[in-house]
C-alpha positions in Angstrom: 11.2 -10.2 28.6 10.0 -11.6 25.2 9.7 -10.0 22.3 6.1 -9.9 21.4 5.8 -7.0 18.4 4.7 -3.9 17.8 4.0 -1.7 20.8 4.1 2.0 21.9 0.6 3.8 22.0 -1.2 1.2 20.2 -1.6 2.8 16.7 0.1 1.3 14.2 0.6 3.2 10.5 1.6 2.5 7.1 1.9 -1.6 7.1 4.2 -2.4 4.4 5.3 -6.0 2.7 8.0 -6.2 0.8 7.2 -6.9 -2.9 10.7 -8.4 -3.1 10.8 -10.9 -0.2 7.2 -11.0 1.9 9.1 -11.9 5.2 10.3 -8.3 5.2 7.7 -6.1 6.5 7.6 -2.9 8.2 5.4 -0.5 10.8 5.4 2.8 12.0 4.0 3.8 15.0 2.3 6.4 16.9 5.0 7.2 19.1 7.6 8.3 15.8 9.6 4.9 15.9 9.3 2.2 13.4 9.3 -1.3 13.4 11.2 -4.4 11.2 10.4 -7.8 10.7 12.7 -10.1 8.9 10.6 -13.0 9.8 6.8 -12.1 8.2 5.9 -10.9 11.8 6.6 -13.7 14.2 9.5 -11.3 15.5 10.0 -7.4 15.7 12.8 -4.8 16.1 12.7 -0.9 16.9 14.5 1.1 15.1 14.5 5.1 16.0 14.3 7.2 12.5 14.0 10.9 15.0 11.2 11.8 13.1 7.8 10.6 12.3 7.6 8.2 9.4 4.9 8.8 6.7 5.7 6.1 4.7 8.4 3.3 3.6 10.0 2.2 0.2 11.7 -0.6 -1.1 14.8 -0.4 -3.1 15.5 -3.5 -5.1 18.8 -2.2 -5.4 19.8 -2.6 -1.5 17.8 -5.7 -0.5 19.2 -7.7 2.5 
């Protein structure tokens, strides 16, 4: 099964770009998991925080 993106309900909250590296962006979505792109969207990953996300940060400190 490919990869597409972003699934789960449909709904997806607080898009965010990193001001660092634009290929970084995350998601959240309705269903309390989030999503990662390393690769300014073309690819996706799900990761589980166990509770709903209102909103992401980036720390120039810990970039990748």
């Amino acid at each position: 099964m490919a990869n597409l993106g972003p699934g789960g309900g449909g709904a997806q909250f607080y898009p965010a770009v990193s001001p660092h590296n634009p290929s970084l962006v995350l998601v959240a979505c309705d269903m309390t998991g989030a999503y990662i792109s390393r690769d300014g969207g073309n690819s996706w990953r799900l990761f589980e925080l166990r509770s709903p996300v209102r909103f992401f940060e980036f720390d120039p400190l810990t970039l990748p």
